[in-house]
VOGU-3710 file (C-alpha; in Angstrom, 3 decimals, decimal comma):
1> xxxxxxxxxx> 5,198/-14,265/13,576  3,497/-17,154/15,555  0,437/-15,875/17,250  1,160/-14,970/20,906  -1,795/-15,207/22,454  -1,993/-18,908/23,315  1,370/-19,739/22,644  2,334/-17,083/25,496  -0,587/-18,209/27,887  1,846/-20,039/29,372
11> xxxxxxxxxx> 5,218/-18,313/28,920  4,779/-16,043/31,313  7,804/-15,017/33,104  8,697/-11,783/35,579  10,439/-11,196/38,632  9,674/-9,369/41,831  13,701/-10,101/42,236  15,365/-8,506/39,821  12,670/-5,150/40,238  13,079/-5,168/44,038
21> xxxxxxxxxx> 15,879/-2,906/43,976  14,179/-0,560/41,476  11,189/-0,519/43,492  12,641/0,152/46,529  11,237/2,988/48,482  7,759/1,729/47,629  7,155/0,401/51,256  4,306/-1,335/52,037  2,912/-0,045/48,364  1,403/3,203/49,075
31> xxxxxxxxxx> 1,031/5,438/46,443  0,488/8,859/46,263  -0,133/12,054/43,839  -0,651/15,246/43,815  -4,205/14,790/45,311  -3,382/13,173/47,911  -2,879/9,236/49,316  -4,514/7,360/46,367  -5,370/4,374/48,777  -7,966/6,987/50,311
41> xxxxxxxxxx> -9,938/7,282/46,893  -13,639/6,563/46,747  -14,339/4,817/43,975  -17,420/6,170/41,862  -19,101/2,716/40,878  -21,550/3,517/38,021  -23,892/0,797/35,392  -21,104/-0,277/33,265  -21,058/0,828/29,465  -20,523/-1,402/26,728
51> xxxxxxxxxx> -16,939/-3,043/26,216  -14,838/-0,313/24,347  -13,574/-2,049/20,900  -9,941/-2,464/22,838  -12,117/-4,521/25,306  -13,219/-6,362/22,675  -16,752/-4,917/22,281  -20,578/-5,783/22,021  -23,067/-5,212/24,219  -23,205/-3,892/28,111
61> xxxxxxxxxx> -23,372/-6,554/30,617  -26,912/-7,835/31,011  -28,106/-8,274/34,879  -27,481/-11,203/36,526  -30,424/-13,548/36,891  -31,331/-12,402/40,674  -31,929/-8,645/39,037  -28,160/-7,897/40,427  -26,403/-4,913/37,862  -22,999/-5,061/37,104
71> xxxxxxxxxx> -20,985/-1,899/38,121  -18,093/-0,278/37,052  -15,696/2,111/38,006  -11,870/3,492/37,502  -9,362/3,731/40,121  -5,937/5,937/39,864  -2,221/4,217/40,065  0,623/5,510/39,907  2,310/5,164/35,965  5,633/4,350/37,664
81> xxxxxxxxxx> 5,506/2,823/41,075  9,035/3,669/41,532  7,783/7,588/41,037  4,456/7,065/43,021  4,031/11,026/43,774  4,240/10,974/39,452  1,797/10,407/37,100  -1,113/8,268/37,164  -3,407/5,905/34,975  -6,616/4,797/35,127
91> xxxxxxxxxx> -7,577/1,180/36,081  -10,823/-0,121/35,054  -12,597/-2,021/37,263  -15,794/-4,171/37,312  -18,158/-5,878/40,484  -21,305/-7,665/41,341  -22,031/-7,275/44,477  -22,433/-9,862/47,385  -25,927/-11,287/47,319  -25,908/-13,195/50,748
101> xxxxxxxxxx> -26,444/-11,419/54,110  -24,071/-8,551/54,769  -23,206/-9,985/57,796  -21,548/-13,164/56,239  -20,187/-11,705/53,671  -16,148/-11,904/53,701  -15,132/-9,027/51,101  -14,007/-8,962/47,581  -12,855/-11,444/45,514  -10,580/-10,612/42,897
111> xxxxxxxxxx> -10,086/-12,311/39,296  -8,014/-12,293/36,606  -8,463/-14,556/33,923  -5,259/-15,198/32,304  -3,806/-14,429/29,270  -1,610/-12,164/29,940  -3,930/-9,194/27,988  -7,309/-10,577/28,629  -10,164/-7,627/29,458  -11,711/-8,440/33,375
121> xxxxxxxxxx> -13,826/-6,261/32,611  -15,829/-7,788/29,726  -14,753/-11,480/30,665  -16,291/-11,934/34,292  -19,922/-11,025/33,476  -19,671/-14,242/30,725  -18,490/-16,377/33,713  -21,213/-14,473/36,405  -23,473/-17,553/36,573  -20,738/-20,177/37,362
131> xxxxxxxxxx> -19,772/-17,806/40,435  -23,096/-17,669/41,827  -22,000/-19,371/44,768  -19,136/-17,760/45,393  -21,658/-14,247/45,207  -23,258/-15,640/48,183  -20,394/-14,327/50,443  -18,288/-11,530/48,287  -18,322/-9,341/45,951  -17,178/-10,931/42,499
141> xxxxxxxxxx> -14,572/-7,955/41,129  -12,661/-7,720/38,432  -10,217/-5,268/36,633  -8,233/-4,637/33,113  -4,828/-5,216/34,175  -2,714/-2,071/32,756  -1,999/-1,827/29,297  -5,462/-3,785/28,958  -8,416/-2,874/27,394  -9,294/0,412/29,648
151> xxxxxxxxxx> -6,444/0,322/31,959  -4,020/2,897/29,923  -4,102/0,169/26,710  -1,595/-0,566/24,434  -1,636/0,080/21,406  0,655/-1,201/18,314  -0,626/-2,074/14,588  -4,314/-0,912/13,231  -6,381/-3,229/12,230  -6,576/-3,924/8,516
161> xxxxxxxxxx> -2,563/-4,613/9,418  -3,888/-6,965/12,316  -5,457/-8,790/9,372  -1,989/-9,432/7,487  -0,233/-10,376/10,799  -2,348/-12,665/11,606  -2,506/-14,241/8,076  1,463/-14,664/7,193  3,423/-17,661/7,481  4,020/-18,485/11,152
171> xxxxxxxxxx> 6,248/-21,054/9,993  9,299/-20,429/7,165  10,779/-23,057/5,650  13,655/-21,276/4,069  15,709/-18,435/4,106  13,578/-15,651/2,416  10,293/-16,515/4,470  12,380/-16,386/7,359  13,410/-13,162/6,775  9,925/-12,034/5,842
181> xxxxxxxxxx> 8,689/-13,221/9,153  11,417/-11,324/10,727  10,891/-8,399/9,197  7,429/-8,591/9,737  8,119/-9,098/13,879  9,837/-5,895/13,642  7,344/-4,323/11,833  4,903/-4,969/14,576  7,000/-4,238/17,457  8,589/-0,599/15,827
191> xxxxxxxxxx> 4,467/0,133/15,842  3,758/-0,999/19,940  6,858/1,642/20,713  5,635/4,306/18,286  2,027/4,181/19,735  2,690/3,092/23,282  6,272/4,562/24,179  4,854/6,367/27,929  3,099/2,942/28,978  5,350/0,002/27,716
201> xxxxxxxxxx> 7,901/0,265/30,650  5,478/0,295/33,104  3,087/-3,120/32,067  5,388/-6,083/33,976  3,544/-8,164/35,920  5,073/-7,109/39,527  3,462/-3,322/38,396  0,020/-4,991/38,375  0,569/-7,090/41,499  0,969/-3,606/42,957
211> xxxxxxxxxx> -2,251/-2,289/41,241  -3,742/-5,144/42,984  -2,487/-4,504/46,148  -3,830/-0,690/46,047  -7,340/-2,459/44,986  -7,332/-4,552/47,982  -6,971/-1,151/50,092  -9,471/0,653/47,998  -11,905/-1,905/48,481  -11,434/-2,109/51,751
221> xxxxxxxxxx> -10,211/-5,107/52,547  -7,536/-6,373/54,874  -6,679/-8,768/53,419  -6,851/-10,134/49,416  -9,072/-12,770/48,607  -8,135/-13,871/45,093  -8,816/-16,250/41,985  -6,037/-16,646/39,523  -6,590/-18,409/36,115  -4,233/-19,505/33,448
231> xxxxxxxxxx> -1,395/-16,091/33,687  -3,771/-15,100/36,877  -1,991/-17,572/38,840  1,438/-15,676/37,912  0,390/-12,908/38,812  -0,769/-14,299/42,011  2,133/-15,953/43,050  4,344/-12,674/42,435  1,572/-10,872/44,655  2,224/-13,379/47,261
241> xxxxxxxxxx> 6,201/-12,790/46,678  5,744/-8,940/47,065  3,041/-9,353/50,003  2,666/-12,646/51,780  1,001/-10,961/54,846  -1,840/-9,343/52,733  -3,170/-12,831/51,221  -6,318/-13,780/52,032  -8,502/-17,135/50,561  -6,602/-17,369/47,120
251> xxxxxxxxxx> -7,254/-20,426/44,333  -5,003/-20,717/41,396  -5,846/-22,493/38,754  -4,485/-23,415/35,144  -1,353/-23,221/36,893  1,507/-21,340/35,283  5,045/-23,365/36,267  7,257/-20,847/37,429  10,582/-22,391/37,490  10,772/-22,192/33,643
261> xxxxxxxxxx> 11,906/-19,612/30,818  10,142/-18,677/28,075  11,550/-21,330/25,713  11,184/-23,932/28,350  7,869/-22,518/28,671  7,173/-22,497/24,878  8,372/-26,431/24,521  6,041/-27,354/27,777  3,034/-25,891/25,965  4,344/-27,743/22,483
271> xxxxxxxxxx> 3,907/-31,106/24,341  0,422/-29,771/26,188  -1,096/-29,005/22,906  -0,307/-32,537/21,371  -1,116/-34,166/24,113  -4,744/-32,209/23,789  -4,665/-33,036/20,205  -4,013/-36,383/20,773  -6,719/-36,582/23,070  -9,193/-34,879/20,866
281> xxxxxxxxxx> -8,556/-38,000/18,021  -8,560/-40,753/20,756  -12,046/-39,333/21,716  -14,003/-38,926/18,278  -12,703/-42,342/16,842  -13,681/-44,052/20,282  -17,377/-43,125/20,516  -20,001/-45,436/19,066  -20,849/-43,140/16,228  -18,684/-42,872/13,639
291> xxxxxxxxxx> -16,077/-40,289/13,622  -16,287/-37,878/10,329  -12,411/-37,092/10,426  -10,973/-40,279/10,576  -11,234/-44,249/11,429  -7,988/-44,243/13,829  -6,673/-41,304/15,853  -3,352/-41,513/13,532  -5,564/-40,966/10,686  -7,557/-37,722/12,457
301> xxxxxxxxxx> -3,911/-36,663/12,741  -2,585/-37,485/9,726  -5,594/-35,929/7,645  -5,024/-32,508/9,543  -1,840/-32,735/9,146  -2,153/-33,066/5,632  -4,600/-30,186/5,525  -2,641/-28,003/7,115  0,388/-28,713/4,259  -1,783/-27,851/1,382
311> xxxxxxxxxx> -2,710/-24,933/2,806  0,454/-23,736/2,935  0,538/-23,761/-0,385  -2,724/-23,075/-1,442  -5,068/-21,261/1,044  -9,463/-21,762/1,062  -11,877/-19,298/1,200  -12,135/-18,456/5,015  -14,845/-15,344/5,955  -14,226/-13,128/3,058
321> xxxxxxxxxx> -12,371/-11,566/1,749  -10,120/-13,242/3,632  -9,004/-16,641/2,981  -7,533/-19,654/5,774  -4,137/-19,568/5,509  -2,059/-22,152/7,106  -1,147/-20,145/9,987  -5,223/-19,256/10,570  -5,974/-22,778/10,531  -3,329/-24,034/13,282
331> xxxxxxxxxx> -4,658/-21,103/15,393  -8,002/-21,799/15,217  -7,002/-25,678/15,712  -5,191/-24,610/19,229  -8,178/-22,322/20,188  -10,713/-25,298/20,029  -8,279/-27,325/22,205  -8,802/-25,091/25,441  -11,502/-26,799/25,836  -13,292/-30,057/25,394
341> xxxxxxxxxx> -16,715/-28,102/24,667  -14,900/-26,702/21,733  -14,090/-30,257/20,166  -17,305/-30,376/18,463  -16,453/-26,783/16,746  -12,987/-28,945/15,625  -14,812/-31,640/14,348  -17,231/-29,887/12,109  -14,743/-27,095/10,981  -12,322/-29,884/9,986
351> xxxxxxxxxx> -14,697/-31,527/8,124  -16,061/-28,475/6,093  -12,426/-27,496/5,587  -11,629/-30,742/3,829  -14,774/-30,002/1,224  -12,779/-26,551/0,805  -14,725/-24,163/3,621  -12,794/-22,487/6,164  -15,445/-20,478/7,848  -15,335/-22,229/11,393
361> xxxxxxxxxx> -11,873/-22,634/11,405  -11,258/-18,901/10,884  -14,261/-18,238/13,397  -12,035/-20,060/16,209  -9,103/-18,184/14,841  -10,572/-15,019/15,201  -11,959/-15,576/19,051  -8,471/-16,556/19,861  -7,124/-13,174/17,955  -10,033/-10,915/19,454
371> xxxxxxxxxx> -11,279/-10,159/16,339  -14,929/-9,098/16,469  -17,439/-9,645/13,588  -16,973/-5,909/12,266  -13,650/-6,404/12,184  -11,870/-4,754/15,249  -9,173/-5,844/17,386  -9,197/-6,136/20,761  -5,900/-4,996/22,263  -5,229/-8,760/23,821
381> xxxxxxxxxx> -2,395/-9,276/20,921  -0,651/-6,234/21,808  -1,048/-6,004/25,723  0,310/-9,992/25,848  3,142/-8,893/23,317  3,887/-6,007/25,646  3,346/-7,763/29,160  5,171/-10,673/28,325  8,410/-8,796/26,884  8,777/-6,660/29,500
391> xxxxxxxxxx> 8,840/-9,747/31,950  10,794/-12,174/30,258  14,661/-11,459/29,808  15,586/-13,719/27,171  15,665/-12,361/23,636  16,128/-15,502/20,668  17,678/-14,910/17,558  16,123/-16,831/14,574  19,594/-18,782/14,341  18,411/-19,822/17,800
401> xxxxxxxxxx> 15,015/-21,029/16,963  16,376/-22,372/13,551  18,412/-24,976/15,625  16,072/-25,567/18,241  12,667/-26,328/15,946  13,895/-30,464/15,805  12,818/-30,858/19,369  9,720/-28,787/18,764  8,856/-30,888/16,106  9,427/-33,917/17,659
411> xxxxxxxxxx> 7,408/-32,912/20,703  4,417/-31,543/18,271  4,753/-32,226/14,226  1,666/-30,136/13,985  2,386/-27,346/16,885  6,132/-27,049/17,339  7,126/-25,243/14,066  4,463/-22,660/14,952  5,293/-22,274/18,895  9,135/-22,720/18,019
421> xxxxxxxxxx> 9,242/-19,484/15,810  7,032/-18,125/18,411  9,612/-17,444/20,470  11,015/-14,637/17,961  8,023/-11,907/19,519  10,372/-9,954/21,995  13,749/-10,250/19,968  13,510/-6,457/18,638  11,240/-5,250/21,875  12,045/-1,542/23,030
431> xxxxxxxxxx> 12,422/-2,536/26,709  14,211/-5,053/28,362  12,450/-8,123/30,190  13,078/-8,351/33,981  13,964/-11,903/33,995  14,379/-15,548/33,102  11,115/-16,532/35,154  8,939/-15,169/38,362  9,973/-15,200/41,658  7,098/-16,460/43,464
441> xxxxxxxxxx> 8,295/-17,640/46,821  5,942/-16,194/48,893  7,132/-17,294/52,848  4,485/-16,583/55,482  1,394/-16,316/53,270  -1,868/-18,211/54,103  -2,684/-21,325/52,147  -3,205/-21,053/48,432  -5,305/-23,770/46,539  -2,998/-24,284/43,834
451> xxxxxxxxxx> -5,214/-26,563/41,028  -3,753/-28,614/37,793  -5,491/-30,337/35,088  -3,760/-33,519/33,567  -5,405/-32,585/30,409  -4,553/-29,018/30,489  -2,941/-28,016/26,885  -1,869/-24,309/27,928  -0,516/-24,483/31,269  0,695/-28,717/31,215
461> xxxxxxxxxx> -0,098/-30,408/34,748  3,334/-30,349/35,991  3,082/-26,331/36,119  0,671/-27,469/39,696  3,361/-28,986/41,574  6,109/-26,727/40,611  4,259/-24,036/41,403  3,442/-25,926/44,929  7,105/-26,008/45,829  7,692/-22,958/44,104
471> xxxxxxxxxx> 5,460/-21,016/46,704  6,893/-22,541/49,925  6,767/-25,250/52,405  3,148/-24,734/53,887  1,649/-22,362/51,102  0,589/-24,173/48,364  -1,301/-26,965/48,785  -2,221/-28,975/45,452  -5,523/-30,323/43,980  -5,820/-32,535/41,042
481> xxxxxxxxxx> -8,289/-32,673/38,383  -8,258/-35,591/35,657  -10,325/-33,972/32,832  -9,995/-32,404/29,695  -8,911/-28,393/28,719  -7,433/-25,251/29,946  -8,396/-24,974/33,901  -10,387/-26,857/36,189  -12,941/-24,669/37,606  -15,270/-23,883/34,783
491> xxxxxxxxxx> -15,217/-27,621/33,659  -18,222/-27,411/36,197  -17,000/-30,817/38,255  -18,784/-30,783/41,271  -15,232/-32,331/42,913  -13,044/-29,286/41,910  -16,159/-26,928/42,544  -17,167/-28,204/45,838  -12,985/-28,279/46,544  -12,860/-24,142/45,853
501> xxxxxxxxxx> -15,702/-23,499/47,141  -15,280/-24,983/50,499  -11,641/-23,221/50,870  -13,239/-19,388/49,392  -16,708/-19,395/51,240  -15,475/-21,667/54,840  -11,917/-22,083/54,328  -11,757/-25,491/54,785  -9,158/-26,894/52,324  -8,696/-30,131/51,085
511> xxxxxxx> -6,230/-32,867/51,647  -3,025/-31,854/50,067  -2,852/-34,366/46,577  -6,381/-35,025/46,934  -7,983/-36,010/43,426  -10,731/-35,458/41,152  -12,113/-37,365/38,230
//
């Protein structure tokens, strides 16, 4: 099975629709247990510990520059918010606090950085710096979305079997590797029910717009002041769907498009990555130095592609004991595309893979994976798996994929085998997905600055402006960014910075279509 974890950065689909009735009796989303109302908790906000190995480990979070700690703490939802006098769980949560004068400062702001599966709590103290502004006037928060890294995780395969997953053929070119690859879907997916059964009906994305909700009243606020990145901005759109009056200052950016289903979705992101690739070659045979990899961009292309062939048939020594496998190597190709910085990585990994090396390549291949250096997994495989299949409705047969990998191909000869058979992660899934794509209509909410990058491979441009119209005549209001990798933000252009900025500190938005370059 295809990795999902960039493949399914973008095929992110859920409903607040087809739960509404479900959730009905929720209200405004209060929650309750046997304690109590659990929007009254006080939240105990300690010095953080180190990542736990399902937040993909390493060291506590150092200080910020200014001497500010990070702080942690765990707030109680309900398991079920259709039950919320029932069970609970425990959300992880992280902050730096505000470090301007308390009188100016607005509240909390809110992040979640995408994936679906990706740990808030470890990722927004490696971003801390590039928010220092934002500081000035709120407190930067963040949180492990549940079945995330502390948040009630879930858990599927162990992993020394995370190592074979990862290293079988993604891609089957005839009957019997098909069926391995199927087998080998269900293998994985019979493990996330056996180890996960209380938590897997409870992870869809309209549960943790509800967590979210609960946070903002925990915290305090009136109203929630948000950043969504990559999935974040799903999961902000369905927050504005559920509550449009309780949206504060929100940006969105590496803009999911709603409108689309997962293979839509999966086809979008075929085209993205090319168009990255593409990119990547036009770039390193166009500066004045001479490009290692090849004298033409076909011939960049061509020579991975080539690459990527013979090790299907014969893999190279990787980090042993394992070895770079075909499937390793288009991962860790895709993982240096998020990001332009990362094209150096590309360039010297390809190169010491053609003299028979695959150490960088399975490097890139393991940050994608969340594989740390000792080994462990983080739970981002298993939490997207679960997140995303108990959102999306559609479940593909390989007979379905089988016919549909010609377009894939055509829209990626390096990518589209590998996203095409993608598409096979929620066939055998133990709950059924909610729908064919988000409802994110969100009619009365305050302006959200909804940001695209042209050069986005993940979440492709056009994801912006249907998620513009998506949201509503007079809520979304669209920025453009003309650059290079997943997001807009953290490409540090003082355009797009100054642009989010001026909406989250003054709210002062910009021109709706205005540009940066």
């Amino acid at each position: 099975m295809a990795n999902p974890s960039w493949r399914r950065a973008a095929v992110l689909m859920t409903t607040a629709t087809v739960l509404s009735g479900l959730l009905a009796g929720c209200g405004d989303g209060a929650a309750h247990d046997g304690n109590g109302d659990l929007t009254k908790q006080e939240l105990d906000w300690q010095d953080c510990p180190a990542p736990s190995a399902a937040e993909g480990g390493g060291s506590a979070p150092s200080p910020l520059p200014n001497g500010t700690a990070w702080q942690c703490a765990t707030m109680k939802a309900p398991l079920d918010w259709a039950k919320p006098k029932g069970d609970t769980i425990d959300l992880a949560l992280i902050r730096a606090k505000a470090s301007g004068p308390a009188d100016k400062r607005i509240g909390s702001l809110v992040f979640n950085f995408g994936g679906p599966g990706g740990s808030g709590v470890s990722t927004l103290p490696a971003f801390g710096e590039d928010y220092a502004a934002l500081r000035t006037r709120y407190d930067l928060v963040s949180f492990d979305p549940r079945g995330v890294g502390r948040s009630a995780p879930v858990k599927c395969e162990s992993d020394a079997q995370l190592d074979a997953f990862f290293q079988q053929d993604a891609t089957p070119d005839d009957s019997a590797e098909r069926t391995d690859l199927v087998n080998r879907t269900k293998q994985f997916n019979a493990a996330c029910e056996n180890n996960s059964r209380k938590v897997l009906p409870h992870v869809r994305t309209t549960d943790a717009a509800r967590d979210m909700d609960l946070m903002r009243q925990v915290l305090g606020d009136d109203k929630l002041h948000y950043f969504g990145i990559s999935y974040g901005t799903e999961l902000g759109g369905v927050y504005a769907h559920l509550f449009p009056k309780h949206v504060g200052r929100a940006v969105f950016d590496g803009v999911v498009d709603p409108t689309q289903n997962p293979e839509q979705s999966a086809l979008g992101q075929t085209r993205g990555f090319q168009l990255a690739l593409d990119n990547f070659a036009e770039d390193c045979t166009s500066k004045t130095t001479e490009c290692p990899i090849g004298d033409t961009p076909q011939e960049v292309k061509d020579r991975i592609a080539k690459l990527l062939a013979d090790l299907e048939k014969k893999p190279i020594p990787g980090i042993l004991p394992r070895q770079l496998t075909q499937t390793a190597a288009t991962n860790g190709i895709a993982q240096s595309l998020y990001s332009k910085d990362f094209w150096e990585y590309l360039t010297e990994g390809l190169q010491e893979a053609y003299d028979g090396d695959g150490k960088i390549l399975m490097l890139l291949s393991d940050s994608m994976n969340g594989r740390s250096e000792n080994g462990e997994y983080s739970n981002i495989t298993a939490a997207n798996i679960a997140i995303n299949c108990a959102d999306d409705k559609p479940r593909y047969t390989p007979d379905f994929v089988q016919q549909r990998v010609p377009e894939f191909r055509a829209a990626s000869p390096l990518f589209g085998d590998y996203l095409a058979w993608g598409m096979l992660s929620c066939t055998d899934w133990a709950v059924p997905g909610a729908a064919d794509h988000p409802d994110v209509s969100a009619p009365g909410s305050a302006p959200i600055l909804v940001v695209g990058n042209t050069g986005d491979p993940a979440t492709p441009y056009e994801g912006a402006r249907k998620m513009v119209d998506a949201l509503g005549k007079g809520v979304g209001v669209q920025l453009t960014y003309k650059g290079q990798g997943h997001g807009a933000y953290d490409s540090k252009n003082k355009c797009v910075q100054s642009a989010v900025n001026g909406y989250l500190l003054d709210g002062k938005l910009p021109k709706a279509g205005a540009v940066c370059s």
